[in-house]
Every structure is written in C-alpha cells, then in structure tokens.
LOFIPA-508207 format. One record per residue (C-alpha): residue number from 1; residue in three letters; x, y, z. Coordinates in Angstrom, 2 decimals, always signed. Each point is the difference from the previous one (the first is absolute). Example, Ala and Ser with C-alpha at 12.3 -4.5 7.8 and 13.67 -1.06 7.14 Angstrom:
BEGIN
<rec><zase>1</zase><lumdren>Ala</lumdren><east>+12.30</east><north>-4.50</north><up>+7.80</up></rec>
<rec><zase>2</zase><lumdren>Ser</lumdren><east>+1.37</east><north>+3.44</north><up>-0.66</up></rec>
//
This chain:
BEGIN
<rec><zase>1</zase><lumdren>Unk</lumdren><east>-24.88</east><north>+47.40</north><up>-28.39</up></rec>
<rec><zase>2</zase><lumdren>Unk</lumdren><east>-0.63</east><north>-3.32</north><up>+2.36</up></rec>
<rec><zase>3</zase><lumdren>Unk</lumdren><east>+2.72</east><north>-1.98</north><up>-1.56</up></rec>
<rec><zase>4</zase><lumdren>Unk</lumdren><east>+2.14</east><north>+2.87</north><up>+0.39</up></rec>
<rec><zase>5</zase><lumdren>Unk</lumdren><east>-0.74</east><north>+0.14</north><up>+3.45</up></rec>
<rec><zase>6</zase><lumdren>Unk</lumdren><east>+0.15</east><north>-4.02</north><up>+0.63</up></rec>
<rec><zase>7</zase><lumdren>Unk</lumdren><east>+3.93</east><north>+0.22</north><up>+0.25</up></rec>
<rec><zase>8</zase><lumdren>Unk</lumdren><east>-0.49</east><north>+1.97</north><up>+3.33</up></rec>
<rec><zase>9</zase><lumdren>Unk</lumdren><east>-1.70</east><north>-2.63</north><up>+2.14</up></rec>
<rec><zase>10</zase><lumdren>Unk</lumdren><east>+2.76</east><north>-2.64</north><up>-1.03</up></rec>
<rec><zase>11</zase><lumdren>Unk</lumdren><east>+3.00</east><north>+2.48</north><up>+0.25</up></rec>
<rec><zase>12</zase><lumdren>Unk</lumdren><east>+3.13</east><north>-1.24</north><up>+1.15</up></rec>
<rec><zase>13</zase><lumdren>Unk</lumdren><east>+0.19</east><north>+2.30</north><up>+2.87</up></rec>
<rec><zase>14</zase><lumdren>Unk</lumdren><east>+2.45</east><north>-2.18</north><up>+2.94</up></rec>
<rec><zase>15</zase><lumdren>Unk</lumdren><east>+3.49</east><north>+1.37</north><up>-1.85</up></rec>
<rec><zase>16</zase><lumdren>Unk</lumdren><east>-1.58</east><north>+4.01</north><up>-0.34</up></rec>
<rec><zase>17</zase><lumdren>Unk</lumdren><east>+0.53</east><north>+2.29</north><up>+3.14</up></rec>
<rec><zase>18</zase><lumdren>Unk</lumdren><east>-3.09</east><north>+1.85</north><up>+1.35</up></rec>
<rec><zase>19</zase><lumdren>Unk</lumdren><east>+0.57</east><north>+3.09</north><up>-1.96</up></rec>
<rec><zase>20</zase><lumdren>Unk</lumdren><east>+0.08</east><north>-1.94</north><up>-3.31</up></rec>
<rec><zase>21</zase><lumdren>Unk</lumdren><east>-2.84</east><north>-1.66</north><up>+0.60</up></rec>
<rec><zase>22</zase><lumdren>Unk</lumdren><east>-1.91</east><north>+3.21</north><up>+0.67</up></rec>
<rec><zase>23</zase><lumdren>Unk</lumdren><east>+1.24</east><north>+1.45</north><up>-3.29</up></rec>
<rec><zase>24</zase><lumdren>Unk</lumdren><east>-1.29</east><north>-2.89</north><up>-1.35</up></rec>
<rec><zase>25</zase><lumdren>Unk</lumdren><east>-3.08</east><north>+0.01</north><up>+1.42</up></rec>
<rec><zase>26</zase><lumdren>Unk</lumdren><east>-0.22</east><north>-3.41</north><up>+0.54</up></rec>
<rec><zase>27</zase><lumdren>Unk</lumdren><east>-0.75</east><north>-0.30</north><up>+3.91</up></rec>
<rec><zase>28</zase><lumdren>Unk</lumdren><east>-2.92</east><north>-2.39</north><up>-0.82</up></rec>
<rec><zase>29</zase><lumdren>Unk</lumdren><east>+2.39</east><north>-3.16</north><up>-0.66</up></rec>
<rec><zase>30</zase><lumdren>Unk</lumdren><east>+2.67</east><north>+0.29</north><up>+2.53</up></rec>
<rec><zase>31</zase><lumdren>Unk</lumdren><east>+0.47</east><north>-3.39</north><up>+1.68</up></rec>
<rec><zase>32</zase><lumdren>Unk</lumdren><east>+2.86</east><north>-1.91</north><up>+1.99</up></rec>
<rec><zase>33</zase><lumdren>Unk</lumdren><east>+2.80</east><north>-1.48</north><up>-2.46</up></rec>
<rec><zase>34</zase><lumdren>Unk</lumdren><east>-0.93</east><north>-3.72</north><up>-1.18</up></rec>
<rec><zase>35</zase><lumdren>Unk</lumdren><east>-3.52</east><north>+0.53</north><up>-0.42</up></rec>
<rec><zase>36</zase><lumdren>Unk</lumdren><east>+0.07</east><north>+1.22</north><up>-3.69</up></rec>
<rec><zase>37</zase><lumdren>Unk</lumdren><east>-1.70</east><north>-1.02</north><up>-2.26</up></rec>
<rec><zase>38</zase><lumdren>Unk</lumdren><east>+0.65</east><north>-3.91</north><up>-1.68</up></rec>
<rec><zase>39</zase><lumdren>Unk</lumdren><east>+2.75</east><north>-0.07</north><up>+2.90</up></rec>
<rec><zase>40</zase><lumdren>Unk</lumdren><east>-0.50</east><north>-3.18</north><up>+2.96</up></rec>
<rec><zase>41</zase><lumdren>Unk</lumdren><east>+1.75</east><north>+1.27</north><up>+2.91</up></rec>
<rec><zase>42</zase><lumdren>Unk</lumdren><east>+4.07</east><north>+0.60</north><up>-1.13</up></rec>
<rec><zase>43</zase><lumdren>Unk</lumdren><east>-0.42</east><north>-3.05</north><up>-1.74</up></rec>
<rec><zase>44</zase><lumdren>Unk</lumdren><east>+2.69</east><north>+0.45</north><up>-2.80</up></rec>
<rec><zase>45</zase><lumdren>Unk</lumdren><east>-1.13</east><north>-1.03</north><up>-4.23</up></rec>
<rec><zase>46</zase><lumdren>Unk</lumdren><east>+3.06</east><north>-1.44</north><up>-0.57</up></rec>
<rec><zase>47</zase><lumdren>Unk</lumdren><east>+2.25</east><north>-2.40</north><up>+2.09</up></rec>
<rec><zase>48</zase><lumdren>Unk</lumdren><east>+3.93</east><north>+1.22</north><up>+0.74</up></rec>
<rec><zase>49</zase><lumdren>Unk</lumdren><east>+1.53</east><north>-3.18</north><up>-1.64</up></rec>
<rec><zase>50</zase><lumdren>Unk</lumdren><east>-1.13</east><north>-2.16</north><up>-2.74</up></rec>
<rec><zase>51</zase><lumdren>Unk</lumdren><east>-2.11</east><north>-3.29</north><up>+0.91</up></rec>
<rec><zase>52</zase><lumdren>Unk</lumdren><east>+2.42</east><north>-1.83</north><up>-1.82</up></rec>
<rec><zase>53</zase><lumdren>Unk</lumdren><east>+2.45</east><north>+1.45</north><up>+2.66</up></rec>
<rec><zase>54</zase><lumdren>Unk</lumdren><east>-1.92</east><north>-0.16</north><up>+3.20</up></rec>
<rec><zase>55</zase><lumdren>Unk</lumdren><east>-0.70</east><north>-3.64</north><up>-0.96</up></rec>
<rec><zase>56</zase><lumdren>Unk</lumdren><east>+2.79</east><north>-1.69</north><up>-0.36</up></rec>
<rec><zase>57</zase><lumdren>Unk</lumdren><east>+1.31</east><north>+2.35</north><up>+3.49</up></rec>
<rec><zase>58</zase><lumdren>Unk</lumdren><east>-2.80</east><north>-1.47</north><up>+1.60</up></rec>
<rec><zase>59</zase><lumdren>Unk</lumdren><east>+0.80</east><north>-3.90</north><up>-1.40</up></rec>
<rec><zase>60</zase><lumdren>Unk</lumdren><east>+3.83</east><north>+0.74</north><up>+1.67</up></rec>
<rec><zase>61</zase><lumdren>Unk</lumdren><east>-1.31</east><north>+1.35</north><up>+3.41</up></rec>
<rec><zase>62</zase><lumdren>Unk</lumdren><east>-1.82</east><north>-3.33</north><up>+0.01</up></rec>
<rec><zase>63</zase><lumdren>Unk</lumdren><east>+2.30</east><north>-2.05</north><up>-0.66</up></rec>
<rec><zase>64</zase><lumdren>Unk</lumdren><east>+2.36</east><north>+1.28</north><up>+2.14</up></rec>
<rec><zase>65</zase><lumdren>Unk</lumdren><east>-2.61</east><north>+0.08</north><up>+2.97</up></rec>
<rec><zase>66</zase><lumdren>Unk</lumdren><east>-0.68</east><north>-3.48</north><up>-1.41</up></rec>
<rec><zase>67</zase><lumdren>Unk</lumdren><east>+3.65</east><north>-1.10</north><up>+0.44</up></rec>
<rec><zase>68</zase><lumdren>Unk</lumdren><east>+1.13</east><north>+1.48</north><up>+3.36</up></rec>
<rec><zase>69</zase><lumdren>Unk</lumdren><east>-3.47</east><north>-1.87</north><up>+1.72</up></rec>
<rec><zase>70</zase><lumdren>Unk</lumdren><east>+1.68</east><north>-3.89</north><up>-1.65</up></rec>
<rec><zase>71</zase><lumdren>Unk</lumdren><east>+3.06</east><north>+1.62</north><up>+1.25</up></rec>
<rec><zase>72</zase><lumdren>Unk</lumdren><east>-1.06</east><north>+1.38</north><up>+3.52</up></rec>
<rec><zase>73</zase><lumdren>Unk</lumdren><east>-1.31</east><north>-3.60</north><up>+0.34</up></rec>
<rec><zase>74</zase><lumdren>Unk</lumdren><east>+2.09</east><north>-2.46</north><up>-1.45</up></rec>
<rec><zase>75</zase><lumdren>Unk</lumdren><east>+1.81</east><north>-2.80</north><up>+2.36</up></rec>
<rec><zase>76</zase><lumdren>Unk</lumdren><east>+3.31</east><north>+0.81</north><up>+1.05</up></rec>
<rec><zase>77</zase><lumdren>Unk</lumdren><east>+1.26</east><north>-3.00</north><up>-2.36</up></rec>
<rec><zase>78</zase><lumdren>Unk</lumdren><east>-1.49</east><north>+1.77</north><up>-3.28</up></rec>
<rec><zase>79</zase><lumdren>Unk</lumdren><east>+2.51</east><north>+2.60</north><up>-1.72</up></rec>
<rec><zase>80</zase><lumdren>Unk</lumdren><east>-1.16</east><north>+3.12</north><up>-1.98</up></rec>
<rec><zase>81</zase><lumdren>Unk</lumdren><east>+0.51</east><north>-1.92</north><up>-3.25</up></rec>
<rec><zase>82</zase><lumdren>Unk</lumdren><east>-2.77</east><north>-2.29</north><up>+1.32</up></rec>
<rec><zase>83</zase><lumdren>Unk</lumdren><east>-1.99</east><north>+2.24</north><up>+1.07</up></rec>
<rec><zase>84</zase><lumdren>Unk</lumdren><east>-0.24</east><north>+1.93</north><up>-3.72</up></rec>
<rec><zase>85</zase><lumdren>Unk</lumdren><east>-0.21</east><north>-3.13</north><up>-1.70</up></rec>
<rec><zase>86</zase><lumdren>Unk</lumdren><east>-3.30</east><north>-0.78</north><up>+2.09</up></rec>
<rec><zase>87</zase><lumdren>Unk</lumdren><east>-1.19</east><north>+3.37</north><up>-0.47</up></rec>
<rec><zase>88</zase><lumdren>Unk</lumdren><east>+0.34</east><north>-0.17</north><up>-4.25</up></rec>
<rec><zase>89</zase><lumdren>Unk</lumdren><east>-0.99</east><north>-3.74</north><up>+0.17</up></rec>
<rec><zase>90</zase><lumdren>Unk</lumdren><east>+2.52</east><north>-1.53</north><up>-1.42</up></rec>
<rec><zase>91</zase><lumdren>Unk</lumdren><east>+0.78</east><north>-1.68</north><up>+2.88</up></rec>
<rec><zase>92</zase><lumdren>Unk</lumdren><east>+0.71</east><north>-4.14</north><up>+0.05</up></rec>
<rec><zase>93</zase><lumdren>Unk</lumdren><east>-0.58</east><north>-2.09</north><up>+2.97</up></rec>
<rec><zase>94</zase><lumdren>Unk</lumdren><east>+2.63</east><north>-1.02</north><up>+1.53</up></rec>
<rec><zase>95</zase><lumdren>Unk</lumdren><east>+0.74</east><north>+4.19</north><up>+0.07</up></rec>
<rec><zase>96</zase><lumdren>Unk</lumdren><east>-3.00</east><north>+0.09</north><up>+2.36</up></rec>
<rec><zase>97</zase><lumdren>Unk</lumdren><east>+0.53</east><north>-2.59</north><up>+2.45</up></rec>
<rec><zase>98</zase><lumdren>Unk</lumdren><east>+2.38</east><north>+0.61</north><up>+2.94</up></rec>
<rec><zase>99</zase><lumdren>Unk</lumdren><east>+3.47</east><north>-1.15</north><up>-0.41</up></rec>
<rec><zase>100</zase><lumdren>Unk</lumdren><east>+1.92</east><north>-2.94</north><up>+1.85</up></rec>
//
C-alpha cells in the first residue's frame, strides 16, 4: 500500500480545480505551477528551433551588426563595396587607403 500511495505526494495537482483535487484526495502535494518535480523554473527540455538553425541566425545577426559598425564608421571617401570587402577580408591595399 505505500507505493500506491507515493503517487499522491508528487501529483500533478496545478492544472486540477479544487473540487478535483478533493476527489482525489491529494491536498498533501498541491504547490504553485513550475515547482514540479525534475522541472527548473519554466525552463523548457527542448529548444523552439534546431541549433543548427539558431546558429547560423546568430552568425548573420553578427555579421550584419559586424558590417553596419565598418559601415557607420567608414571615411566619407570609402564606398559600401569597400567597406564589405574589409569586412570578409579580401580586401587589397590600395582599397584601404584614401583616394586622391
């Protein structure tokens, strides 16, 4: 009879209204939704995308954070053209110096 009785201090009891958990009889384990058992907070298992997905989404934010700082600071001279070669690195020289 104790293991039959074990389920009612670790019932499930935040989603049951106060009349079904009277019928029940499981007023011993009510507590406040997110402190269940194995859960940490609302922390969720799984993630909403894929970490291949959320990766390469965070690699574009970057680089397009990345690009409009060169941008946002480039010399009046420098075009956008210059300014993404510089950011890939493919940049030569004479592409970085100001113009005559």
């Amino acid at each position: 009879m104790g293991g039959d009785e074990e389920w009612r201090k670790m019932a499930d009891t935040h989603k049951m209204s106060e009349e079904q958990i009277k019928a029940a009889g499981v007023e011993g384990s009510k507590r406040p939704p997110g402190h269940g058992p194995g859960e940490v907070l609302h922390q969720r298992k799984s993630l909403p995308f894929s970490f291949a997905t959320m990766t390469v989404a965070g690699l574009l934010i970057t680089a397009a954070v990345g690009y409009m700082v060169l941008y946002a600071k480039k010399k009046p001279e420098a075009s956008a053209k210059d300014v993404a070669k510089v950011a890939v690195g493919v940049a030569q020289p004479e592409e970085t110096h100001p113009r005559k």
